[in-house]
N, C-alpha and C positions, 0 to 999 in steps of 0.2 A: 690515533689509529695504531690498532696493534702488528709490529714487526712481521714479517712472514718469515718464515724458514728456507722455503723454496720459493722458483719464480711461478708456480704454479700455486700458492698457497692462497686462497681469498686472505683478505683481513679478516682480522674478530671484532668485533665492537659489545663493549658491556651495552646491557641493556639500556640503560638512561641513555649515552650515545646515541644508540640507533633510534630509540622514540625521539629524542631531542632534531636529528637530523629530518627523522619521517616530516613531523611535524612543519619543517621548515621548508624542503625540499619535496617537489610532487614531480608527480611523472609525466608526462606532455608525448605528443604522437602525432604525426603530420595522417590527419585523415583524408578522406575520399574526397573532400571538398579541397585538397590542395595546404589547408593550413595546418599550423600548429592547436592540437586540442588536450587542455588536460584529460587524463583517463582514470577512472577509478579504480585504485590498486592497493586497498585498505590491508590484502595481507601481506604480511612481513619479509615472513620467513617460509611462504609457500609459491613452489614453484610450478607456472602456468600457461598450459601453450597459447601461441597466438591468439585473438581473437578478433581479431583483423581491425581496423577503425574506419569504419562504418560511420558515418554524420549521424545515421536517426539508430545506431546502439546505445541499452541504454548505461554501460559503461562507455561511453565517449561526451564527456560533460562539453562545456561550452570554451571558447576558442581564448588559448592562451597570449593575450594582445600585450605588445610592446616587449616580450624575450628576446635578448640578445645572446648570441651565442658567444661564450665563454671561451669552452676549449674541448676541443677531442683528441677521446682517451679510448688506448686499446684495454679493455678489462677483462680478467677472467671468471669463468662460472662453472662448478659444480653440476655436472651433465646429469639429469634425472632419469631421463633417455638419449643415449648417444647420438638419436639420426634425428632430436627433435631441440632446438636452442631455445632452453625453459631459462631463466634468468628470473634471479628472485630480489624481490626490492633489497631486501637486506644484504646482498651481495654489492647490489648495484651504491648502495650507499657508505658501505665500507670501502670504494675504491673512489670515492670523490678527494680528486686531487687537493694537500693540503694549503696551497699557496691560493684556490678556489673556493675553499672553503666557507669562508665567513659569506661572498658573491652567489652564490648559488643558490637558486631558487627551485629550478627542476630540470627534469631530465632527461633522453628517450637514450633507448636501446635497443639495438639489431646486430643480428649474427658477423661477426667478420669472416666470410666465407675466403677470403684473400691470402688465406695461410693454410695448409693444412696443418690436422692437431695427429698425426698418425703416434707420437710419441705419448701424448697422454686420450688417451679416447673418451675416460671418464670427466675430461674439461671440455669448456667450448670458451671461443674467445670470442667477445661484444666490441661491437664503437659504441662508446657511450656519449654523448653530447650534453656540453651540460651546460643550462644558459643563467641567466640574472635578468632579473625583471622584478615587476611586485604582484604577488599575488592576491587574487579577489576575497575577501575575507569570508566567504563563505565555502571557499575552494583549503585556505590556510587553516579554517575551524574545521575539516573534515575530522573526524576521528581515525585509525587505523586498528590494527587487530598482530596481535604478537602472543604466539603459543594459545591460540586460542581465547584470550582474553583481548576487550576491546581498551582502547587508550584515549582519553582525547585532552588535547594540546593546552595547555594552560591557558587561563584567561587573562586576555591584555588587562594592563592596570587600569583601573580607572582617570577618564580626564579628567584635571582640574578642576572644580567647581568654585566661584564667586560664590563665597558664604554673606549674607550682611550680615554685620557687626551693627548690635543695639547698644543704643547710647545708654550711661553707662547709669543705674537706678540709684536713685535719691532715697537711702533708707537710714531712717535714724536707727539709734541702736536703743533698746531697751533699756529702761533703767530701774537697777533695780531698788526697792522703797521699801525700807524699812515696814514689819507690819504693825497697822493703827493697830491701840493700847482698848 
């Protein structure tokens, strides 16, 4: 993670980084039904208001079972519109604590309404929650979208395969004969 200048500064992260992390880490949202749901949040680097988590929206995927929560972090975010708390993945994932790092699997985020921001207007400050769990592989194979180009996650290596071994061929060698006169 790149150093910040000020306490107001998000991180930077080079590109491979933040694919590397999208890829690993998703974003989860306590919906209408009371649980925890992954949400569909393929872009990166755009930032977008609420859309509330609604059980039958169709960005509200299916229910993130067995996250544990990790750790809560107050994070900051680059204000799109001052009266509205847009947070963009890529913010949110430059500010994943490094000692959490490697544990992290996903995330959710809401306004910290708890402080005012009257000294920088152009930030808003997030709880971020971030937990560990395993993710469904069809949730971890999602692809994302960074500057308008799509990305998708490396493909696991393949399992091991049990090759047979053929017993080993009986071949004489040729030999070569003088040619008849």
């Amino acid at each position: 993670m790149a150093k910040s200048k000020e306490p107001w500064d998000v991180p930077a992260l080079d590109e491979q980084e933040l694919l590397a992390r999208a890829f690993r880490i998703k974003q989860v949202r306590k919906a209408s039904d009371g649980h925890l749901h992954f949400i569909s949040a393929p872009h990166l680097d755009r930032t977008a208001p609420d859309r509330g988590a609604d059980v039958g929206d169709v960005h509200v995927l299916e229910k993130a079972k067995g996250m544990k929560l990790l750790a809560v972090v107050t994070t900051v975010h680059r204000a799109v519109m001052p009266s509205h708390f847009t947070p963009s993945v890529k913010d949110v994932l430059a500010q994943v604590p490094a000692e959490y790092l490697s544990q992290v699997t996903a995330y959710s985020i809401e306004s910290d309404d708890s402080k005012p921001n009257a000294d920088r207007p152009n930030y808003h400050r997030g709880v971020a929650k971030f937990y560990a769990g395993t993710l469904p592989p069809h949730i971890a194979a999602q692809s994302v979208i960074l500057m308008g180009r799509s990305h998708r996650p490396p493909a696991p290596p393949p399992e091991p395969q049990d090759i047979p071994i053929l017993p080993p061929m009986n071949i004489r060698p040729r030999i070569k004969r003088p040619p008849s006169p």
